[in-house]
C-alpha positions in Angstrom: 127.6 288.6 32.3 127.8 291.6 34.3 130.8 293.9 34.6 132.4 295.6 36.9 134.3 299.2 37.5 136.8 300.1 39.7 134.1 302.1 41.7 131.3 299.2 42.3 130.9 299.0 45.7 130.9 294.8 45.5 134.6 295.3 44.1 135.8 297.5 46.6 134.2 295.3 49.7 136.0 292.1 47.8 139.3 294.2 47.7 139.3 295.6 51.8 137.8 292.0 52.7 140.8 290.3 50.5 143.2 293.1 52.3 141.8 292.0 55.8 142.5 288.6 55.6 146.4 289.6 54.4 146.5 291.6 57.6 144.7 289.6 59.6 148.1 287.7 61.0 150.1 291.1 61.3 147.6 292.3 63.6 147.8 289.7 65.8 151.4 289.7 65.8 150.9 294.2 66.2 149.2 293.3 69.4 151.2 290.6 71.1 154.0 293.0 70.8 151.8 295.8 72.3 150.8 293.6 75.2 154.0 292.5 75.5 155.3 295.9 76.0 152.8 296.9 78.1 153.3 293.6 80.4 157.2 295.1 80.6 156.0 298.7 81.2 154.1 297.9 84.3 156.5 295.3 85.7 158.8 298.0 86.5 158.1 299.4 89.6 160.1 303.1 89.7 162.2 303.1 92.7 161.5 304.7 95.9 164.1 306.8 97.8 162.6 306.2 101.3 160.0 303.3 101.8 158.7 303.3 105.5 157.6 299.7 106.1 155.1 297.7 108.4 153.7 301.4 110.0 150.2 301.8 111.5 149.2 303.7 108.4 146.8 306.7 109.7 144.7 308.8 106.2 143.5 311.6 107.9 139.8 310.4 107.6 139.0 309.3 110.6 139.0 306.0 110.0 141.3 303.5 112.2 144.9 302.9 110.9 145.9 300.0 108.7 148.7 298.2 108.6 151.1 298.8 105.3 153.9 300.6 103.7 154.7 304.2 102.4 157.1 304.6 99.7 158.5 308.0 99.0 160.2 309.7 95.3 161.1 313.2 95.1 159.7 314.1 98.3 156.4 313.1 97.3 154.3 309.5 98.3 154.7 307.3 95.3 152.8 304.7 96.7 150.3 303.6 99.8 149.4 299.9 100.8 150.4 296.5 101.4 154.0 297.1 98.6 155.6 293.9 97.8 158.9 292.5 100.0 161.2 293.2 96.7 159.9 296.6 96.6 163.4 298.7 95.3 164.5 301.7 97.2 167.6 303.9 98.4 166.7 304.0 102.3 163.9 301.2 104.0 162.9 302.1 107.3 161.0 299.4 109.5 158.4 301.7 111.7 156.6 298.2 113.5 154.9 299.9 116.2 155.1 302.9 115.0 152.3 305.3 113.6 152.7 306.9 109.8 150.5 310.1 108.8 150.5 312.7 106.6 151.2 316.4 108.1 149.4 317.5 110.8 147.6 321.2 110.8 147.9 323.4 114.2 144.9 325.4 113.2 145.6 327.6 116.3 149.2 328.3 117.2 151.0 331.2 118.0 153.8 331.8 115.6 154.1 335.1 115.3 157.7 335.8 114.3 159.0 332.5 115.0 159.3 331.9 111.2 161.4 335.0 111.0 163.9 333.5 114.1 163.5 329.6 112.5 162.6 329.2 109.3 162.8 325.7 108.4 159.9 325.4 111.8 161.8 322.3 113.2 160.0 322.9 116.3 156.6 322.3 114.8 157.9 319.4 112.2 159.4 317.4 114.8 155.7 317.0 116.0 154.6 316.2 112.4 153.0 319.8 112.0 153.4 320.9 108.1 150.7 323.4 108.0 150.1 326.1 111.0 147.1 328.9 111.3 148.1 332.0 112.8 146.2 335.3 113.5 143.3 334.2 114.9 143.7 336.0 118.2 144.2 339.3 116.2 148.1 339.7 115.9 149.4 339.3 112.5 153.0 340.2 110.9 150.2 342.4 108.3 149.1 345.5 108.8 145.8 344.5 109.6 144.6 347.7 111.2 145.1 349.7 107.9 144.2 347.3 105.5 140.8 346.7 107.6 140.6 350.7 107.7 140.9 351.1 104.3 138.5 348.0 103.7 135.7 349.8 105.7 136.1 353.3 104.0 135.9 351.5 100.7 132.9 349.8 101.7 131.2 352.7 103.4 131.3 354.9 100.4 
């Protein structure tokens, strides 16, 4: 009759096979609870301060506008589409009709001190601008005659 040690490989597969099938119900009841927690996790949808509902939804692409919702947090779009009626929020705006897009860039304006006299640029936000080019006539705030002096007698050395 043959004998066994502790460190025969048959009696230390019987022992994690034996210790499998003790676990074997724990583990199933481990990952219900996981699921179950995940399930709760994602059926709480974080609230939006602003949601701007039913808009003509322009991306910026170039592609034609789609009808849907923007929800805002923190000053920053939380979420893009078709949201659901009991989506929760502070403020909900109804812009039917109305078109919804992200800034606008004036690649060619003429600034040039206006952000100096106004700031906060309300002229060019109430059009939906948030980004403005400026210089590209050859006036600039910089000192772009010294710095393109020193630039050349650098690069002329």
């Amino acid at each position: 009759m043959p004998t066994f040690s502790l460190n025969d490989d048959a009696v230390i597969l019987r022992y994690y096979s034996t210790l499998g099938a003790t676990l074997a119900p724990m583990r199933h009841v481990l990952l219900f609870a996981l699921l179950l927690f995940a399930q709760a996790l994602s059926a709480q949808t974080p609230k939006a301060d602003i949601l701007i509902r039913n808009g003509r939804l322009y991306d910026g692409t170039g592609n034609t506008w789609t009808l849907g919702d923007v929800a805002i947090r923190a000053g920053r779009i939380a979420a893009v589409g078709r949201l659901p009626a009991d989506y929760p929020a502070d403020t909900v705006l109804d812009a039917k009709g109305l078109a919804v897009a992200p800034g606008f860039i004036d690649v060619h304006t003429h600034i040039e001190d206006d952000e100096v006299h106004q700031p906060t640029a309300d002229n060019f936000i109430y059009d939906g601008v948030t980004t403005v080019v400026t210089g590209n006539c050859g006036s600039s705030r910089l000192p772009l005659g010294a710095i393109l002096r020193c630039w050349t007698a650098y690069a002329c050395r």
